[in-house]
PASEBA-1860 file (N, C-alpha, C; in nm, 3 decimals):
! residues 213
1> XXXXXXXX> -0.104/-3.098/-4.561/-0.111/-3.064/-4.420/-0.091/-3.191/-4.339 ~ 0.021/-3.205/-4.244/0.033/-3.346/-4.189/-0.018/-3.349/-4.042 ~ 0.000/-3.469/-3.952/-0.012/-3.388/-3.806/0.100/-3.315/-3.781 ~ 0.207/-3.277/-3.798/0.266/-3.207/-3.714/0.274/-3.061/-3.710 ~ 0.129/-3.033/-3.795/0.096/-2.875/-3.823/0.093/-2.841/-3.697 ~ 0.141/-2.749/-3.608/0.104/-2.695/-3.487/-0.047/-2.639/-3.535 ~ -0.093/-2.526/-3.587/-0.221/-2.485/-3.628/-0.307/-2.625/-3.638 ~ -0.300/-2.719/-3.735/-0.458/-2.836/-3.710/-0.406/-2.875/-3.603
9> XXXXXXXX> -0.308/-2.895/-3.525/-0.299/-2.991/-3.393/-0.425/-2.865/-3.290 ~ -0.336/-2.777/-3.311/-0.442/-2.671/-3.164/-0.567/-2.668/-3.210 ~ -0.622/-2.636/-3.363/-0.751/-2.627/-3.415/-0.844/-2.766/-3.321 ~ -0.733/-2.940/-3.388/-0.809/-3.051/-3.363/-0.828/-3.058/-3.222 ~ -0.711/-2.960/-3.092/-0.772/-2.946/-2.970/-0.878/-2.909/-2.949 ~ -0.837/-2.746/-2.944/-0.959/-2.753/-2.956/-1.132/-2.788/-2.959 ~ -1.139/-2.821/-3.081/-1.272/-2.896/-3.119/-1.286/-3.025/-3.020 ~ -1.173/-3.111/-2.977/-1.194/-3.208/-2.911/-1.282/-3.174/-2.768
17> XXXXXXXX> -1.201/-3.074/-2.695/-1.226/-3.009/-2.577/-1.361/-2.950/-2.615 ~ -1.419/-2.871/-2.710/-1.565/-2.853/-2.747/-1.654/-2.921/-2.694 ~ -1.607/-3.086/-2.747/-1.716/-3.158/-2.774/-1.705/-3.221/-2.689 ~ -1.613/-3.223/-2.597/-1.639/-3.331/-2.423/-1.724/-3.251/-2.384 ~ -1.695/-3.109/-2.382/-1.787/-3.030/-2.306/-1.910/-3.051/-2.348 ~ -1.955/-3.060/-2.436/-2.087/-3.023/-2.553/-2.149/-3.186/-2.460 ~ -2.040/-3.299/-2.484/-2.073/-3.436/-2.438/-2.140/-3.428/-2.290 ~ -2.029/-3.351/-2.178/-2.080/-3.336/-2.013/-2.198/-3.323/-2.028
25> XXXXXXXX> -2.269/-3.208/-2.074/-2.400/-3.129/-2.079/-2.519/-3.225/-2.124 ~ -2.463/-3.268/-2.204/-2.544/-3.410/-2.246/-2.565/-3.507/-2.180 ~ -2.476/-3.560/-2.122/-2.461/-3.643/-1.983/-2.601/-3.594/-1.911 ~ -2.560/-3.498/-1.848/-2.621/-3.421/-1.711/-2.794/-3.448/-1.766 ~ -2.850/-3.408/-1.864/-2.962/-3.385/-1.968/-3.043/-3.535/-1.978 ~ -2.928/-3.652/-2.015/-2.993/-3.825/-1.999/-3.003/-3.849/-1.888 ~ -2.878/-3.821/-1.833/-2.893/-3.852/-1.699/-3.057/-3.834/-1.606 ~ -3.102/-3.687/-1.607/-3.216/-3.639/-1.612/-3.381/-3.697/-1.646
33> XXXXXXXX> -3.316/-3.736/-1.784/-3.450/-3.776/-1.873/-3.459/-3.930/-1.892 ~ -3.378/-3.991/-1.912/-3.391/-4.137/-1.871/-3.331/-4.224/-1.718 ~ -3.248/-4.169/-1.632/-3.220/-4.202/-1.511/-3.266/-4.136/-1.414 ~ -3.349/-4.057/-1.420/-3.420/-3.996/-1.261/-3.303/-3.924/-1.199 ~ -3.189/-3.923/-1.281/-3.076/-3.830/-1.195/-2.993/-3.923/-1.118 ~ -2.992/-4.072/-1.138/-2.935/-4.154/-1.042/-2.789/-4.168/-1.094 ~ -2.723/-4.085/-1.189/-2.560/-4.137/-1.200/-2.522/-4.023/-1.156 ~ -2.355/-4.056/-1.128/-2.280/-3.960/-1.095/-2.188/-3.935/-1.229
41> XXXXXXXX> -2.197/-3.805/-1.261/-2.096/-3.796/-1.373/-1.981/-3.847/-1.387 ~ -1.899/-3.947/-1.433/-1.777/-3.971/-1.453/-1.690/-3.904/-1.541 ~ -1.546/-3.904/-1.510/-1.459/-3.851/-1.673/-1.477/-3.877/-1.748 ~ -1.567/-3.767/-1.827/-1.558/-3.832/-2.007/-1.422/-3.770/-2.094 ~ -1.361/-3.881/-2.133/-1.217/-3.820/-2.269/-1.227/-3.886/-2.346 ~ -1.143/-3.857/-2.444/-1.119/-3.967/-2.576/-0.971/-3.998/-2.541 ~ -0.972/-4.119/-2.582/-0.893/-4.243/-2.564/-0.819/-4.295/-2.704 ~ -0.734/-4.314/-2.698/-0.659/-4.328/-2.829/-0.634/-4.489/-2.841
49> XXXXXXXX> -0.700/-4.555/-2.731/-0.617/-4.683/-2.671/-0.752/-4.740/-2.701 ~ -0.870/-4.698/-2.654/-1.000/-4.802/-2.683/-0.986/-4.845/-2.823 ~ -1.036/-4.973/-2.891/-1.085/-5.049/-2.993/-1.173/-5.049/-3.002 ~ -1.280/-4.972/-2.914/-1.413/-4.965/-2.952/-1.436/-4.780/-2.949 ~ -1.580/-4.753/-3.004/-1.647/-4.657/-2.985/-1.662/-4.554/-2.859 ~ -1.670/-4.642/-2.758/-1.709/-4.650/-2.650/-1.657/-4.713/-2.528 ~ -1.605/-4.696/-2.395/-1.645/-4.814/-2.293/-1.675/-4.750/-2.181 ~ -1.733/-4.777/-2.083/-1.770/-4.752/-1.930/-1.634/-4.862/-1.876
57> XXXXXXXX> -1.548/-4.726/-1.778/-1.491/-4.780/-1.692/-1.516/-4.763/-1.522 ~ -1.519/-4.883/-1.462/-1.518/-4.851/-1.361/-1.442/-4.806/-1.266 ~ -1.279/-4.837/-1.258/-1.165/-4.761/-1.185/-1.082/-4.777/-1.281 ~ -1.051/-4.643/-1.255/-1.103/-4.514/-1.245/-1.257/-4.492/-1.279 ~ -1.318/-4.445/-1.243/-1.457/-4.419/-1.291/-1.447/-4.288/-1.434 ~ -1.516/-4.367/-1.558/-1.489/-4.263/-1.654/-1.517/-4.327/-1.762 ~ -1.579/-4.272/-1.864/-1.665/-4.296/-2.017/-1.507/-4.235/-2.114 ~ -1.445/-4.345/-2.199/-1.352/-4.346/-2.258/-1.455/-4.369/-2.366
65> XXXXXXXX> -1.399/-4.250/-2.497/-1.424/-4.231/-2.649/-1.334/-4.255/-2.746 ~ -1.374/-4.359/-2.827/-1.320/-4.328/-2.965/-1.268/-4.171/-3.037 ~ -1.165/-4.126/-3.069/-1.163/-3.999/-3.157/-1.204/-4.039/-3.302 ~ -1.257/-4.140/-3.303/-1.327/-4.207/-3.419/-1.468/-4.103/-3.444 ~ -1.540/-4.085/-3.303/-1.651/-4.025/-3.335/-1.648/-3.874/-3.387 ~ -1.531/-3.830/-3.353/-1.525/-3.687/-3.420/-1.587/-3.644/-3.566 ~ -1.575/-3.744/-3.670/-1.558/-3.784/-3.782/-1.697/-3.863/-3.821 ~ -1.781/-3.925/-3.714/-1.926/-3.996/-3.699/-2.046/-3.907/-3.695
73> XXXXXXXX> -2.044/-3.813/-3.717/-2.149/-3.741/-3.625/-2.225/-3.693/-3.508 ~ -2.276/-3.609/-3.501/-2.312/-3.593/-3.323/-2.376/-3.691/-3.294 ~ -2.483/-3.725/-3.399/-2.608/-3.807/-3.314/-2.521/-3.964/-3.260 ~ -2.410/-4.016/-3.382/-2.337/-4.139/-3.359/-2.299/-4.107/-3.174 ~ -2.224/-4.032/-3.157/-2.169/-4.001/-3.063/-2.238/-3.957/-2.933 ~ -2.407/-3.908/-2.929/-2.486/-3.968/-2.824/-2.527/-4.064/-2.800 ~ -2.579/-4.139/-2.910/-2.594/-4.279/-2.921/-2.490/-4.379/-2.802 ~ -2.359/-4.326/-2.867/-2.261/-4.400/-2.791/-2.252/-4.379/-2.656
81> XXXXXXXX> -2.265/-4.237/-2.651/-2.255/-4.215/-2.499/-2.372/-4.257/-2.417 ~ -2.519/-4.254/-2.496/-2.607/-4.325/-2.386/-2.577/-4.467/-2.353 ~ -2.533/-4.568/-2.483/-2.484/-4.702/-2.425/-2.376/-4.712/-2.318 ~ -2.294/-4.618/-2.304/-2.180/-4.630/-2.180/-2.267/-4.640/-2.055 ~ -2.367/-4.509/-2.065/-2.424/-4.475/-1.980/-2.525/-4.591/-1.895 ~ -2.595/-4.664/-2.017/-2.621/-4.750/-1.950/-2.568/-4.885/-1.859 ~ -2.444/-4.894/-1.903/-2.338/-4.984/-1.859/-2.322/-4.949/-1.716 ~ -2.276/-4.820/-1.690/-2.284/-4.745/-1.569/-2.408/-4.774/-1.510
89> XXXXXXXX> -2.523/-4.740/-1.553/-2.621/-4.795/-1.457/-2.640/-4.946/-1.370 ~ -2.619/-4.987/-1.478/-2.618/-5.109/-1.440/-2.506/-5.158/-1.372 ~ -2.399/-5.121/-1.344/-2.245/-5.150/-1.255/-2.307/-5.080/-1.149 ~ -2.314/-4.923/-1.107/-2.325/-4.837/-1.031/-2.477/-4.873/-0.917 ~ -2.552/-4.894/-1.001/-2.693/-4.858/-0.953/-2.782/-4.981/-0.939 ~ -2.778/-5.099/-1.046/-2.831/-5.248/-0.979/-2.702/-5.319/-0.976 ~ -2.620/-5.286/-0.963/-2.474/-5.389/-0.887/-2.443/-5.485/-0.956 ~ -2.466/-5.483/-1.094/-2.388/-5.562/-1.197/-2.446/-5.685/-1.145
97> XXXXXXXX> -2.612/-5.711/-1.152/-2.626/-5.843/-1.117/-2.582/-5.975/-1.230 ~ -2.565/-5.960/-1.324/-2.488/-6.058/-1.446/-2.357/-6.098/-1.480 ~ -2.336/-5.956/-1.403/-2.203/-5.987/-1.419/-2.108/-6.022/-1.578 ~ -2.243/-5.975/-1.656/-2.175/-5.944/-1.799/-2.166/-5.841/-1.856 ~ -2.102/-5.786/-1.936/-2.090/-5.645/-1.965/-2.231/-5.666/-2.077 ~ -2.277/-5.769/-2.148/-2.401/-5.747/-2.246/-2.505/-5.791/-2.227 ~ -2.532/-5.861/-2.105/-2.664/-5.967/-2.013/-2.774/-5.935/-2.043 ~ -2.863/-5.984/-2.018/-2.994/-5.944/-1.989/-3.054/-5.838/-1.910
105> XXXXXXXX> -3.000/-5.785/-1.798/-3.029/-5.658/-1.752/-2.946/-5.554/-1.825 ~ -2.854/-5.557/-1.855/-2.839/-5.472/-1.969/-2.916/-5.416/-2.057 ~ -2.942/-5.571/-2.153/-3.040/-5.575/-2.303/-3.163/-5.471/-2.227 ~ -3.211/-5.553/-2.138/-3.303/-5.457/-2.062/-3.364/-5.309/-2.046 ~ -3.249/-5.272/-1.935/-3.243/-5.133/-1.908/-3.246/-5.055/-2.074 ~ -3.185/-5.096/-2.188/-3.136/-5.063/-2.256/-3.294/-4.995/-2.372 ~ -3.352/-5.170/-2.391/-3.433/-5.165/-2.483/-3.592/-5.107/-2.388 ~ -3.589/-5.082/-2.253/-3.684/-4.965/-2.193/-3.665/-4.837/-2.228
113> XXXXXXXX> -3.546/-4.800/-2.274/-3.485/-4.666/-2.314/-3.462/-4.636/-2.455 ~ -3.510/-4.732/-2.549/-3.484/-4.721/-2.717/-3.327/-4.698/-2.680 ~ -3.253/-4.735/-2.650/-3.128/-4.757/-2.681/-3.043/-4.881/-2.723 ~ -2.946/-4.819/-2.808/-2.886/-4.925/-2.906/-2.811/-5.018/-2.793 ~ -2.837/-5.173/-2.774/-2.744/-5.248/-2.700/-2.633/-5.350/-2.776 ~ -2.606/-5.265/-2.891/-2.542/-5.401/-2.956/-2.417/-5.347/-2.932 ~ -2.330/-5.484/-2.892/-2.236/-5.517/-2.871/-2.080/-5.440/-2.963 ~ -2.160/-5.458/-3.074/-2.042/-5.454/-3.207/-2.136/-5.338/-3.287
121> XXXXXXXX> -2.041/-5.251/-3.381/-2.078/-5.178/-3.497/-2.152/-5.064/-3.462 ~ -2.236/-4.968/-3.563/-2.250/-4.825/-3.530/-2.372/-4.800/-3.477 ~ -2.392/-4.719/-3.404/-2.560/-4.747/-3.342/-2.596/-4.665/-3.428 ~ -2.702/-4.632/-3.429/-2.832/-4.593/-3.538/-2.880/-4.404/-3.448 ~ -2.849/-4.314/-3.515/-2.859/-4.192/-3.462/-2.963/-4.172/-3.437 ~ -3.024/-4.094/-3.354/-3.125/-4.035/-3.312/-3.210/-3.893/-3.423 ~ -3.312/-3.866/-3.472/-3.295/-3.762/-3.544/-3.289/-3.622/-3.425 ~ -3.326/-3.688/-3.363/-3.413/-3.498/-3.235/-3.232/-3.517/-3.174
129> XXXXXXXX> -3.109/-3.587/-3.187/-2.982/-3.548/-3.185/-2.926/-3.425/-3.251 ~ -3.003/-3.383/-3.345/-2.871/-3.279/-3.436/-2.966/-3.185/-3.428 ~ -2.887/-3.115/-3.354/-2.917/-2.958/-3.314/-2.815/-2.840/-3.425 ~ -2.903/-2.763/-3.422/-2.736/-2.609/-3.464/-2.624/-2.593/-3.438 ~ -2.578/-2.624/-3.246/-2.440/-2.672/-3.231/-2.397/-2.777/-3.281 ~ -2.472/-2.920/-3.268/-2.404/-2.987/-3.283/-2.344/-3.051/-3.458 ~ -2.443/-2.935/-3.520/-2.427/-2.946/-3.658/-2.308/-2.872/-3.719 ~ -2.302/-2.754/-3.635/-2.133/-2.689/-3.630/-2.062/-2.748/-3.614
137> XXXXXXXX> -2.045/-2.831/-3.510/-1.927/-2.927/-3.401/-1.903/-3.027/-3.570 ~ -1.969/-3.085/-3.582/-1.999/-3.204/-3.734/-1.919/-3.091/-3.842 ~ -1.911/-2.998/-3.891/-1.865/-2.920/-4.004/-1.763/-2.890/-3.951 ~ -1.714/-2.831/-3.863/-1.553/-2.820/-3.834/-1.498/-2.944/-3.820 ~ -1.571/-3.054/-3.761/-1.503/-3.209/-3.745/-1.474/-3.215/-3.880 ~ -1.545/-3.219/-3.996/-1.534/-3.202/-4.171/-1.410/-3.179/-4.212 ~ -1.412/-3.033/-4.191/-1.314/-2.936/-4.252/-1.168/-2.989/-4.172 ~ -1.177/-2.998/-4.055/-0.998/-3.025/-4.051/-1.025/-3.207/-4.020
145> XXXXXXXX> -1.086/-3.285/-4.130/-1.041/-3.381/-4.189/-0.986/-3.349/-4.317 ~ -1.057/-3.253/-4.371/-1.036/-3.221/-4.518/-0.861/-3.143/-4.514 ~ -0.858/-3.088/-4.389/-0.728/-3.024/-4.374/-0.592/-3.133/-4.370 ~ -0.650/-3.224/-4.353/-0.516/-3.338/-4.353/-0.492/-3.409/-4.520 ~ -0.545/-3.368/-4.596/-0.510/-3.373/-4.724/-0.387/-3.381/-4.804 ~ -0.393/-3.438/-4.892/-0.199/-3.450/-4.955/-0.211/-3.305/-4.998 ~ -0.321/-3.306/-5.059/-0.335/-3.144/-5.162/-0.327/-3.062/-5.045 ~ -0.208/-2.939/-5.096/-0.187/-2.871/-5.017/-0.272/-2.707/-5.024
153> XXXXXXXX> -0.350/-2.733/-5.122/-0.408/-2.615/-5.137/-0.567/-2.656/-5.054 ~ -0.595/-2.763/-5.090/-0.740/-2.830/-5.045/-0.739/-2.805/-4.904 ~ -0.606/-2.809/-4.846/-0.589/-2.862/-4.718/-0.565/-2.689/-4.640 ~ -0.529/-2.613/-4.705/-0.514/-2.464/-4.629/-0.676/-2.440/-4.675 ~ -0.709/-2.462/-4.754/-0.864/-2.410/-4.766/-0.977/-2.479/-4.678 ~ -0.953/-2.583/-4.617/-1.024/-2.659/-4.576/-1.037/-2.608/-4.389 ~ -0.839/-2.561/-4.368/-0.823/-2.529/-4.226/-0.864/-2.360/-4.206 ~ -0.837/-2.323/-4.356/-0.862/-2.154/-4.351/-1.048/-2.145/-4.276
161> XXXXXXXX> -1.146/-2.229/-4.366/-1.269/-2.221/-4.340/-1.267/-2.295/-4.180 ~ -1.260/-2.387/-4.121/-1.276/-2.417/-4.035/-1.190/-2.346/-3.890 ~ -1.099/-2.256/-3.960/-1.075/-2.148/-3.809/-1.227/-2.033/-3.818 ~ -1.226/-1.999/-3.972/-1.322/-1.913/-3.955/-1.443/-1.899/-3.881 ~ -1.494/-2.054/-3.931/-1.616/-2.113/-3.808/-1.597/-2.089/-3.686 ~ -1.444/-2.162/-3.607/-1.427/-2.168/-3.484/-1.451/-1.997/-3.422 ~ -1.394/-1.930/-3.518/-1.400/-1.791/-3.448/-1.556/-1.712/-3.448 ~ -1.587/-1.751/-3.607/-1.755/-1.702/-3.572/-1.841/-1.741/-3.488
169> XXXXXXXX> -1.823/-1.893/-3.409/-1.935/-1.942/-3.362/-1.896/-1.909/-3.201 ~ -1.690/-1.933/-3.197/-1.678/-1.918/-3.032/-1.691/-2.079/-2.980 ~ -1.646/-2.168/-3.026/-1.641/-2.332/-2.964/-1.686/-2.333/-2.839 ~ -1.632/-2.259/-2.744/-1.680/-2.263/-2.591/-1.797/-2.218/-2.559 ~ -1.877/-2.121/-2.673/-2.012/-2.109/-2.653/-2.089/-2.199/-2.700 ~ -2.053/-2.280/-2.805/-2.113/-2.399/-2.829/-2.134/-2.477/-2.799 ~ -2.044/-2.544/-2.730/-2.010/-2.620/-2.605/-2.115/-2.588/-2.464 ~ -2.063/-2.495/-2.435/-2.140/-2.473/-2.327/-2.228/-2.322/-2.333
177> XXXXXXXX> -2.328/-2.327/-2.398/-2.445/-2.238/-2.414/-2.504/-2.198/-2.242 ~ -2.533/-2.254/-2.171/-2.569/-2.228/-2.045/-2.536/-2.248/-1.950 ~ -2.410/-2.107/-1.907/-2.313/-2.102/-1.801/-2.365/-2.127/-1.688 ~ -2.254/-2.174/-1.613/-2.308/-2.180/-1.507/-2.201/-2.089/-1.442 ~ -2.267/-2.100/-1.255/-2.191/-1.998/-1.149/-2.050/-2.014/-1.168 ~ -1.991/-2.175/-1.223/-1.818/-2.219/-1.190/-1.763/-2.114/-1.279 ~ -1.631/-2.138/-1.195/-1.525/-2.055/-1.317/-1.434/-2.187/-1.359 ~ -1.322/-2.178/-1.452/-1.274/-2.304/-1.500/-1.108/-2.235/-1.508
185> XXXXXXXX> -1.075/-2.340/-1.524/-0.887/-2.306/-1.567/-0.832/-2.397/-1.640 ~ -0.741/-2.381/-1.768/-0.666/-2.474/-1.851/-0.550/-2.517/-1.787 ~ -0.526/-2.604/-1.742/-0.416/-2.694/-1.691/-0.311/-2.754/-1.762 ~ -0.203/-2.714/-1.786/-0.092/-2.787/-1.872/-0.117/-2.744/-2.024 ~ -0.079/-2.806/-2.071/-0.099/-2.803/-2.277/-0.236/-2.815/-2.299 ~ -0.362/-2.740/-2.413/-0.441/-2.765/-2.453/-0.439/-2.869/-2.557 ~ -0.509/-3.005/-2.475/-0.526/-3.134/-2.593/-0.668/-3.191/-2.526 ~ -0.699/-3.274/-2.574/-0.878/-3.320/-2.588/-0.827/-3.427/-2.507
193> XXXXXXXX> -0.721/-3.499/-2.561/-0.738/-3.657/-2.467/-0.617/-3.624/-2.357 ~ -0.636/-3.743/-2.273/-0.595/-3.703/-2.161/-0.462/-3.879/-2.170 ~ -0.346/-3.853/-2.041/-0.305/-3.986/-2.037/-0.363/-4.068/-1.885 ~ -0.349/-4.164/-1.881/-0.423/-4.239/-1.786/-0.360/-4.178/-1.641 ~ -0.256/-4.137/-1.634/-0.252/-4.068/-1.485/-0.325/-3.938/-1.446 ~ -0.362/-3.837/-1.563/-0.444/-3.777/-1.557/-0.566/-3.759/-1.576 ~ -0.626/-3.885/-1.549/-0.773/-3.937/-1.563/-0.800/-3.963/-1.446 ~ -0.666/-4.040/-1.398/-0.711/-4.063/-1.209/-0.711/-3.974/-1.187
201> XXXXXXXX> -0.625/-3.809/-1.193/-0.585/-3.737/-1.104/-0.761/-3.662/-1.145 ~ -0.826/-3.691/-1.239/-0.951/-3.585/-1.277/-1.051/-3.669/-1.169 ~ -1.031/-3.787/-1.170/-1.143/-3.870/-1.110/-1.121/-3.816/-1.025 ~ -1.001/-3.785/-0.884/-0.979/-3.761/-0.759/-1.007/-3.635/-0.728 ~ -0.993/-3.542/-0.834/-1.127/-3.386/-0.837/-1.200/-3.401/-0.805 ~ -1.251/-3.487/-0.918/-1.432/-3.483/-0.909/-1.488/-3.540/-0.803 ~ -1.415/-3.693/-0.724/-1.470/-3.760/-0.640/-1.464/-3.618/-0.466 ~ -1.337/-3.579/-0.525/-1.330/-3.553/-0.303/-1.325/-3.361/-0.354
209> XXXXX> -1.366/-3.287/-0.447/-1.351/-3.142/-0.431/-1.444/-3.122/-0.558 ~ -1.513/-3.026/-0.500/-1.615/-2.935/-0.578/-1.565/-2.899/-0.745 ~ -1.523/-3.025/-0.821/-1.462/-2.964/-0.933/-1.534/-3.076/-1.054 ~ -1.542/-3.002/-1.169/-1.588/-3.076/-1.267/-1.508/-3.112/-1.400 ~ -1.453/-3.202/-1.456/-1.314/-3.225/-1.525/-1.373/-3.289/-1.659
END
């Protein structure tokens, strides 16, 4: 099974688009429980271009992912997202007094929050991270790795089970378990990552119209 399966390409959409969503909700939730509610959500996508895990950008405003973490686990992948998050705090909310992306108010904010501040390598998961969804989201991430296989039988068995999941569980209910009032619309081709003109054009949603991207 190579990439140019149309089936794992839409499957690996899919799941990508899952798990930003699954990611927003999560956002909204830290945001909550360790920031008093003081960030503003930025674009979260995966980035094909970062070298890291992770980064907090500021302009565009937006939390760029590794598609590395697909493949890491959920808990890797909150982990990561609370360190962006804190980056953001600290740019957004005490005004980047260091003026380093790893300073001391960083280390700070960071280690008040049991969060991982290291610079380099994998942060250390959370256990109260892996929930039922996000243990689904982790087994289909599995299976269409297993689907990119030379073996071509390994590899239909691997994508056969992991549509099955997608259809028993419903990705978008996984994702997002507790609707809200919005309604939503798919825009262009279904893919998880986005290119950098359409990151501004999501930022310029979110900043000046009632929309969430």
């Amino acid at each position: 099974m190579n990439d140019s399966d149309p089936q794992a390409a839409r499957l690996s959409a899919e799941l990508e688009r899952a798990t930003l969503r699954a990611l927003a909700q999560t956002y909204d939730s830290l945001n909550l429980e360790y920031f008093k509610g003081s960030l503003r959500r930025p674009t979260i996508a995966f980035a094909d271009a970062t070298s890291r895990l992770g980064s907090f950008v500021s302009v565009p405003r937006g939390i760029e992912l590794s598609p590395k973490l697909l493949h890491l686990g959920w808990g890797v992948a909150v982990e990561v997202l609370k360190h962006e998050m804190a980056h953001q705090f600290v740019i957004e909310v005490l005004g980047d007094p260091d003026g380093a992306a790893h300073g001391p108010t960083f280390r700070r904010v960071c280690e008040e929050r049991g969060f991982d501040s290291a610079a380099t390598g994998l942060p250390t998961a959370q256990a109260d991270a892996d929930t039922p969804e996000s243990k689904t989201l982790e087994r289909i991430a599995k299976l269409l790795a297993l689907a990119e296989s030379p073996n071509e039988h390994e590899a239909q068995a691997a994508m056969s089970a992991a549509r099955r999941l997608m259809l028993k569980y419903n990705l978008e209910e996984i994702a997002a378990p507790n609707r809200s009032t919005q309604g939503f619309r798919h825009l262009g081709e279904p893919t998880g990552r986005v290119s950098e003109s359409e990151r501004i054009l999501a930022v310029i949603l979110s900043e000046y119209f009632f929309v969430e991207t």
